[in-house]
C-alpha positions in Angstrom: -18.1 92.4 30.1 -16.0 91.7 33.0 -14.3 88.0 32.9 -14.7 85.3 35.1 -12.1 84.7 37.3 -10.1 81.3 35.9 -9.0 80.1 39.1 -10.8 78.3 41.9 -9.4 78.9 45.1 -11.6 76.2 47.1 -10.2 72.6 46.1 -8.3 71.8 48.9 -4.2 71.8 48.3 -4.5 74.1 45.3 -3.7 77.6 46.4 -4.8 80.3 43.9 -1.9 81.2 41.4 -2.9 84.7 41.1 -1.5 85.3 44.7 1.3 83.2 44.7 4.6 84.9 45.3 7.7 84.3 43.1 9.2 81.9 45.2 7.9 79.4 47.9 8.2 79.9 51.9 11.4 77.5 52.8 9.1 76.5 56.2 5.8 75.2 55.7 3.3 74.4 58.4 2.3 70.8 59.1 -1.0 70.4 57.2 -1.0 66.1 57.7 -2.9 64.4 60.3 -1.7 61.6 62.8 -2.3 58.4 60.9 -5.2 56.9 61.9 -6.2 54.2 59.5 -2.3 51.8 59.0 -1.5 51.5 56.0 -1.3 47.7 56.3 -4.6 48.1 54.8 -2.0 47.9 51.7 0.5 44.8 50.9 4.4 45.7 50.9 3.6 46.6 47.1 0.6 48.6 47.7 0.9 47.5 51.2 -1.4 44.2 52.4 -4.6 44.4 51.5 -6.6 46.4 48.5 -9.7 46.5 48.7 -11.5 46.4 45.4 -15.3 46.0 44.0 -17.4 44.2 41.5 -18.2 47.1 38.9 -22.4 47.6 39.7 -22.8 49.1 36.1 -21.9 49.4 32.2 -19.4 51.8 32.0 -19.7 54.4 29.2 -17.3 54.5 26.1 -14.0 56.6 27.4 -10.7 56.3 28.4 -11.2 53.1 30.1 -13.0 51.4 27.8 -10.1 49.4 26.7 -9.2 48.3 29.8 -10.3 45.0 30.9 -11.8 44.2 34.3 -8.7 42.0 36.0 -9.0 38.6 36.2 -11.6 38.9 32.9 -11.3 35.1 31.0 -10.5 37.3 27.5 -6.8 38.7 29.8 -4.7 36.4 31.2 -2.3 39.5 32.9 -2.5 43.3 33.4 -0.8 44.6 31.1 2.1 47.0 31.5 0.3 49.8 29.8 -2.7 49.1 31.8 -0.8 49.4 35.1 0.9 52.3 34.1 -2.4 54.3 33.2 -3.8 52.2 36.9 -0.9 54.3 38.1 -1.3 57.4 36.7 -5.0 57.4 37.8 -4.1 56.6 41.4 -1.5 59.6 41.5 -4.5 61.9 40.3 -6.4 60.8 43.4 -3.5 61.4 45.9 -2.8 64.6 44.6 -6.6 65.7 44.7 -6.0 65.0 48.8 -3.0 67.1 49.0 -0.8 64.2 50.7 1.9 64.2 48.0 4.7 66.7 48.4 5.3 69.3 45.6 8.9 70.1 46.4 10.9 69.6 43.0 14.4 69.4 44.3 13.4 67.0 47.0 11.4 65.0 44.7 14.3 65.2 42.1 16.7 63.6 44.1 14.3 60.8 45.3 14.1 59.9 41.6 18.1 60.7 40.8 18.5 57.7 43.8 15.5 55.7 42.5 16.3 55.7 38.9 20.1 54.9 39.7 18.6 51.5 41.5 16.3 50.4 39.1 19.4 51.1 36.3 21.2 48.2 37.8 18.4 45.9 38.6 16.2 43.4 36.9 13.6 46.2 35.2 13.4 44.7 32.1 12.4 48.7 30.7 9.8 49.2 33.4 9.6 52.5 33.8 9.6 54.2 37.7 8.0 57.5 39.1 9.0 58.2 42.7 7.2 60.7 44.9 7.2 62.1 48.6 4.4 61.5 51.1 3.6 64.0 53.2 3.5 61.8 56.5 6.1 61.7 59.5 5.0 57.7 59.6 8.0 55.4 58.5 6.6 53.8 55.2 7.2 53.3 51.6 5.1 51.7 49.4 5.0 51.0 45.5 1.7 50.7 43.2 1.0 50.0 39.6 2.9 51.3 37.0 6.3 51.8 39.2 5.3 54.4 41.0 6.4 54.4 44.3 6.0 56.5 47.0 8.4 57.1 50.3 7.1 58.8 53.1 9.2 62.1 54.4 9.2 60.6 58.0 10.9 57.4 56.3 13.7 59.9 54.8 14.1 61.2 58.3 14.5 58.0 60.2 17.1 56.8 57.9 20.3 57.3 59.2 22.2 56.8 56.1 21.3 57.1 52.1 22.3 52.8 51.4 19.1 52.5 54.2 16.4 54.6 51.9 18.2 52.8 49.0 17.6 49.7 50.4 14.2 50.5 51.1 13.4 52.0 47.5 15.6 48.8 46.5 12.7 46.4 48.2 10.2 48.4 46.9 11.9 48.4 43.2 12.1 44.4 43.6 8.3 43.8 44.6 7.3 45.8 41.0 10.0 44.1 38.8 9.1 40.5 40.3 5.5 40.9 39.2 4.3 40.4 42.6 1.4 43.5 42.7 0.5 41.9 39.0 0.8 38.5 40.0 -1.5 40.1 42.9 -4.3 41.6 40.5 -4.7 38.6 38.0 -5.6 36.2 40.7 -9.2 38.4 41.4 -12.0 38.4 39.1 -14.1 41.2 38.1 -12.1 43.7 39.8 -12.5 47.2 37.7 -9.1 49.2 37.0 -10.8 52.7 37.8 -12.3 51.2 40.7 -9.4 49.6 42.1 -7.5 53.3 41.3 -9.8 54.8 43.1 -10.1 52.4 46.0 -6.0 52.6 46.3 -5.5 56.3 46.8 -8.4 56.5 49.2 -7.2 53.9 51.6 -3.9 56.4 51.4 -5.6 59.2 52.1 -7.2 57.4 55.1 -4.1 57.4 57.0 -3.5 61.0 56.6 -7.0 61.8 57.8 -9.2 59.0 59.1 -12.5 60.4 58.5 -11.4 61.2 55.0 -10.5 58.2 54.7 -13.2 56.0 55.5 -15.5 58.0 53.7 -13.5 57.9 50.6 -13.4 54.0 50.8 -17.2 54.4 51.9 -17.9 56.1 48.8 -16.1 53.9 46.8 -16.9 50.3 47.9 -20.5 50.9 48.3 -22.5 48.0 46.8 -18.9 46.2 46.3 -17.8 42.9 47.5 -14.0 42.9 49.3 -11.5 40.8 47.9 -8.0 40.5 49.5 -4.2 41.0 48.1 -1.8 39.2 50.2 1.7 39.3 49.7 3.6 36.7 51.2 6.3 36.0 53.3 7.9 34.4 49.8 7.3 37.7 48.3 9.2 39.7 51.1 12.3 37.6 51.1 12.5 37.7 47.0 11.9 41.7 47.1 14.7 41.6 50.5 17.2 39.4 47.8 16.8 40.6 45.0 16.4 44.5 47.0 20.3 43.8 48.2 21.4 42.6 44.7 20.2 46.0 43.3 22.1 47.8 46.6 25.4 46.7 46.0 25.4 47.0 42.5 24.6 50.2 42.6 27.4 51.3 44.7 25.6 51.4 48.3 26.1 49.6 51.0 24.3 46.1 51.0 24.2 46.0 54.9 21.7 49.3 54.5 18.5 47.2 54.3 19.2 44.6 56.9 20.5 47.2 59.6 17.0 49.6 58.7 14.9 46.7 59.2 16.6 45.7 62.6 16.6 49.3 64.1 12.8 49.4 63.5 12.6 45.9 64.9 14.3 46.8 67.9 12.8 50.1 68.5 9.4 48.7 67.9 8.7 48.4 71.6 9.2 51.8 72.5 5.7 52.6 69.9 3.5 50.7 72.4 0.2 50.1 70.1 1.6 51.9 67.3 4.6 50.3 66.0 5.8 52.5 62.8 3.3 51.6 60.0 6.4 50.0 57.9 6.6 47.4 60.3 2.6 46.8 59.8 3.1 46.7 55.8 6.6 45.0 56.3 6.5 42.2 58.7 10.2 42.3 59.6 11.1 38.9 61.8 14.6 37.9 63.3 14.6 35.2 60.4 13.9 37.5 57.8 16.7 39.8 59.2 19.1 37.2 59.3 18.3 36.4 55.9 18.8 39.3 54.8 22.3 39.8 56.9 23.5 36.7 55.1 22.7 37.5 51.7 24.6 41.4 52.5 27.9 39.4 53.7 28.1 37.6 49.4 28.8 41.3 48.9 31.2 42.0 51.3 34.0 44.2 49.9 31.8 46.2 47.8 31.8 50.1 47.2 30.0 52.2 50.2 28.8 55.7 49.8 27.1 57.9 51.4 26.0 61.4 50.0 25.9 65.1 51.7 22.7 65.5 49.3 20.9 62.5 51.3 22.0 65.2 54.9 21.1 68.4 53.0 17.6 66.7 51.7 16.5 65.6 55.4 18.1 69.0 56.7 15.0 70.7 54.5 12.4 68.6 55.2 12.9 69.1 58.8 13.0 72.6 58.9 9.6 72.0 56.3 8.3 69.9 59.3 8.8 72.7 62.0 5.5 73.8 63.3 7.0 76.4 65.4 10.8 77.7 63.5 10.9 80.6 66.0 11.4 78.0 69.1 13.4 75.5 66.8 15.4 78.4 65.5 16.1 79.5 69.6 17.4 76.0 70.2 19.2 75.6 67.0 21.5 79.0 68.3 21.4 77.3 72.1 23.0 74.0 71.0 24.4 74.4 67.5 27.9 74.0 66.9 29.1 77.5 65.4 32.2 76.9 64.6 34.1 76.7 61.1 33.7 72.9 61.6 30.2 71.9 62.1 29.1 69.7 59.5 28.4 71.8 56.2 24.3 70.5 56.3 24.0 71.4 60.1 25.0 75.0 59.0 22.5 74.9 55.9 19.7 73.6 58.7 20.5 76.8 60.4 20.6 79.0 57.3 16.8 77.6 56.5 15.9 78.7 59.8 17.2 81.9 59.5 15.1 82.4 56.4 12.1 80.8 58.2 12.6 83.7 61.2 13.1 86.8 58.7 16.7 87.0 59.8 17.5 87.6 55.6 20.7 88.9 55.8 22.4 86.3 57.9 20.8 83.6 55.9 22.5 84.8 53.1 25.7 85.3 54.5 25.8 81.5 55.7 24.8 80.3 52.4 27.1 82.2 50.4 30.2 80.8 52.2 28.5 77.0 52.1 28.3 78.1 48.3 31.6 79.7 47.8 33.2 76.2 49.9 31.1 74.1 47.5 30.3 76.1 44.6 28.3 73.2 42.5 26.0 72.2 45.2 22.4 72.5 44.1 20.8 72.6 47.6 23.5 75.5 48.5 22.3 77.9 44.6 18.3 77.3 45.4 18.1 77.8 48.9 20.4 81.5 48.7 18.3 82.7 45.6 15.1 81.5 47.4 16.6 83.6 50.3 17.4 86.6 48.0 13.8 86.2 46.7 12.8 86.3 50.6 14.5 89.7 50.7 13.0 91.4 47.4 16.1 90.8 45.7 15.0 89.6 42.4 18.0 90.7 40.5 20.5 88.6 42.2 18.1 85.7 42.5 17.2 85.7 38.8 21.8 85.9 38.0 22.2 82.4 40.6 18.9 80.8 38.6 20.4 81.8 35.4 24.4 81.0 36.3 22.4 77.2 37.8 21.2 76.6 34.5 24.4 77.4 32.4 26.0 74.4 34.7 23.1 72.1 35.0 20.9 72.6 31.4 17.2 71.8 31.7 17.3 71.0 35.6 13.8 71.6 36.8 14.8 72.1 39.9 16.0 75.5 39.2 13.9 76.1 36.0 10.5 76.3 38.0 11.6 79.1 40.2 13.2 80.8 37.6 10.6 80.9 35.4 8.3 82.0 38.8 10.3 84.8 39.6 10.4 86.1 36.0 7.1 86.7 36.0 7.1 88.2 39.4 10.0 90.6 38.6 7.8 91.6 35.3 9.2 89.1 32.6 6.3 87.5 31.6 7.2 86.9 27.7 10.6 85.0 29.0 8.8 83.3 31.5 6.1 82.2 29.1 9.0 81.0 26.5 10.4 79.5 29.3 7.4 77.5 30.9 6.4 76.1 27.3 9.9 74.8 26.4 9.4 72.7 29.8 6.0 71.6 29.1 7.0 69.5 26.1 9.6 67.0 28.5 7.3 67.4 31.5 4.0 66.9 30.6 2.6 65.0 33.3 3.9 67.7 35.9 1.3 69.2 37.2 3.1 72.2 38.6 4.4 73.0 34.8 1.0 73.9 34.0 0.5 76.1 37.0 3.3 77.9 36.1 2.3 78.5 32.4 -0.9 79.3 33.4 0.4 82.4 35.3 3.1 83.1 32.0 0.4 82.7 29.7 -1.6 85.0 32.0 1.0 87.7 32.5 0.8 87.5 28.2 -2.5 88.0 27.8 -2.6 84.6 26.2 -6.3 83.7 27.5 -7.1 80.8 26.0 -4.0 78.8 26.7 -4.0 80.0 30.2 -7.8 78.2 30.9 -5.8 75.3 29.1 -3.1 75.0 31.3 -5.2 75.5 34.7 -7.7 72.7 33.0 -4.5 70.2 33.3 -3.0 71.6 35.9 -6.5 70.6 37.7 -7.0 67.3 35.7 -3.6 66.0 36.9 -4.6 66.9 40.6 -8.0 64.8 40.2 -10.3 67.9 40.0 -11.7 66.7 36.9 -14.7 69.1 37.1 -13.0 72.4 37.7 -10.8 71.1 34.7 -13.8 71.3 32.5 -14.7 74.4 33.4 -12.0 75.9 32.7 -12.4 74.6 29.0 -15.7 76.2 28.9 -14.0 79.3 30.0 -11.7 79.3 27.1 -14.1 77.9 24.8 -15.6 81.5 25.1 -13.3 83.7 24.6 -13.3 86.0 21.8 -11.0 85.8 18.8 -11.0 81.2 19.0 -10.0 80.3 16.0 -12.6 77.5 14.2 -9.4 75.3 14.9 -9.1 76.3 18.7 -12.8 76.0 19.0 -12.9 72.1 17.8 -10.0 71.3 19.9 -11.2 72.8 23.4 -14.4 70.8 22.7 -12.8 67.8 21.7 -11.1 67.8 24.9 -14.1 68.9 26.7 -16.1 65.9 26.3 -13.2 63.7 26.6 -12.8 65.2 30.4 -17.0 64.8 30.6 -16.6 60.9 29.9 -14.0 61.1 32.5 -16.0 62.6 35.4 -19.1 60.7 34.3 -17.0 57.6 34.9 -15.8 58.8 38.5 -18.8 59.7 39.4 -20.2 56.4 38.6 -17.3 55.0 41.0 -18.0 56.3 43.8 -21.6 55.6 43.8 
């Protein structure tokens, strides 16, 4: 009997792993929208204003059930554990609309910059999960449970790494100040899954407007609307205690102030549509000042800047370039070409000669940027994605290999590694491989995609159906993640063992979509 395919190729975002390639295209096209919908609809935590409704029915025993509507008489507080599942739920929901960006070496070194702040401020433990947007608006936001997310058009227009610092610094300060909590407690009858759901679908509004709306349309129907303001107060507390966190981490404490002020000043050249971190941000000459003055008590402090923060906004840029071919033509019309053009303008220009099949080039450029600066992580990824571009899976597999010798367990270079083992017919290393990073990154979503295809090339069935029923649970598909349980729950050999755990897991996923759906009715 022939078996049914395992992987659905129609949710939106999720390509089909079966015809993935070993290695991801260095240019993508756009796929966002304009924004539409500002994301003032959020406060400067989760932007200004949530939206939020009064559950309509009893909500069935499940994961939730020990969750307390907010501002409920029997809890005085959300609880930490509480946001941080409020958090998790929202990422699900984002993911599910395909706006977050599933680059791991960008992504790691928003978190390497993010986790060095909140080291040196007031987080009293809290943990924090940074992400990308994929929007060209300028905005950053932060929701329940730390997570925070920066849009790549906010990496962009930041001339210098202490600005994002200081932005993820702000953004740091309003979650370890309590002000989204603080937020929550003061509304009553406001349910957690509901307000998850509400959150992620005013986000996806301003990638896609009519998405949006009817997201929030679905959600709020029958609800009443209740408002989170942040105030003034809690801007200038998240600006002071935002600069404190700057300069103690080693960057420079003007960084927020001057971001704030180019915005300001550039504001009038956006006519009606000022960048949507000025909507969520209110940034006045006062506050500006205020800022200023509180950068000057930390005058004489360590500055850095980081060729990472250049090579980072050098990839999402080419990532950005609808068109390579024309970008590439100017790039060779303009670019300096001699030995001393700045080492991420030549790495721009080695992207694009990926992105335009000029192979060989690319990986003559890249070798002398590696050979110059032979730890560099952007330089080892980008020339064995190159090699991988070419066919060459021998020499990409000896950089991936030589990566991890010098930098253990970096994901960054153990996800591709892993992909083009299976590709160059390794399966059985790849499948040892993807495992052993399963058990530290278990809420990756793209760990499970990968096993999937390890356990796949293995002829390891069951586990693959497991691994594609988390890899679609983490993106907010909850359905397709049940059926692929009830795919594995019929294959032949289950052991009585393997049998009660898949069903186990089963219903718990059932409760779960019986819960959403009763959301967004």
């Amino acid at each position: 009997m022939k078996r049914k395919t395992p992987y659905r190729t129609s949710s939106p975002g999720l390509p089909s792993v079966t015809s993935e390639p070993g290695m991801q295209p260095i240019v993508q096209k756009k796929t966002f929208m304009k924004s539409k919908i500002s994301l003032c609809t959020l406060p400067g935590l989760l932007l200004v204003t949530a939206i939020a409704l009064t559950p309509t029915a009893a909500h069935p025993e499940n994961i939730y059930s020990d969750l307390p509507s907010i501002g409920d008489s029997s809890s005085s507080a959300i609880s930490p554990e509480q946001q941080k599942q409020l958090g998790a739920e929202m990422m699900r929901q984002l993911r599910q609309s395909g706006i977050v960006l599933d680059d791991t070496e960008i992504t790691s070194y928003l978190n390497a910059l993010g986790q060095r702040l909140a080291s040196n401020s007031d987080s009293g433990g809290q943990q924090f999960t940074f992400f990308v947007v994929n929007d060209p608006a300028i905005n950053a936001f932060a929701g329940p449970g730390g997570y925070i997310g920066v849009n790549s058009g906010l990496i962009l227009a930041s001339e210098n790494e202490s600005e994002l610092a200081g932005v993820l610094a702000h953004e740091i300060s309003h979650v370890t100040q309590h002000h989204l909590a603080r937020a929550f407690e003061a509304q009553q009858g406001l349910s957690l899954p509901s307000m998850a759901a509400m959150l992620a679908a005013i986000l996806i509004g301003t990638q896609n407007s009519q998405a949006g709306m009817a997201a929030i349309s679905a959600v709020a129907a029958g609800g009443a609307q209740y408002q989170i303001n942040f105030t003034r107060e809690n801007e200038k507390e998240a600006d002071r205690f935002g600069i404190q966190t700057l300069a103690q981490s080693g960057y420079d404490p003007y960084g927020m102030p001057r971001f704030f002020e180019r915005l300001q000043k550039n504001s009038r050249l956006y006519g009606s549509h000022p960048p949507e971190f000025l909507l969520t941000h209110p940034v006045t000459t006062d506050r500006i000042a205020e800022a200023t003055s509180r950068a000057e008590s930390f005058s004489g402090r360590k500055t850095e800047d980081s060729l990472d923060f250049q090579l980072i906004r050098a990839k999402l840029r080419v990532m950005e370039y609808s068109d390579p071919k024309q970008v590439f033509e100017d790039f060779q019309r303009y670019m300096d070409k001699s030995e001393n053009a700045e080492p991420y303008k030549q790495y721009e220009y080695a992207l694009l000669l990926s992105a335009v099949g000029k192979t060989g080039e690319a990986v003559r450029l890249l070798e002398k940027l590696h050979r110059n600066d032979p730890d560099r992580i952007a330089y080892r990824l980008a020339l064995a994605n190159v090699y991988e571009r070419g066919g060459n899976y021998t020499q990409a597999l000896k950089i991936y290999k030589d990566s991890l010798d010098l930098y253990p367990g970096n994901l960054t270079f153990l996800l591709p590694y892993a992909s083009a083992l299976i590709v160059a017919n390794e399966a059985p290393r790849a499948y040892k491989l993807a495992s052993d990073i399963r058990k530290d990154q278990y809420s990756n979503p793209l760990v499970y995609k990968l096993l999937a295809r390890a356990a796949e090339g293995t002829k390891r069935n069951v586990e693959m159906h497991e691994a594609m029923s988390q890899f679609y649970y983490l993106n907010g598909f909850t359905r397709d993640a049940i059926q692929q349980l009830e795919l594995a729950s019929h294959e032949p050999g289950l052991s009585d063992y393997d049998s009660a755990r898949i069903e186990a897991r089963q219903k718990e996923l059932e409760a779960i979509f019986e819960e959403e759906k009763k959301t967004k009715k």
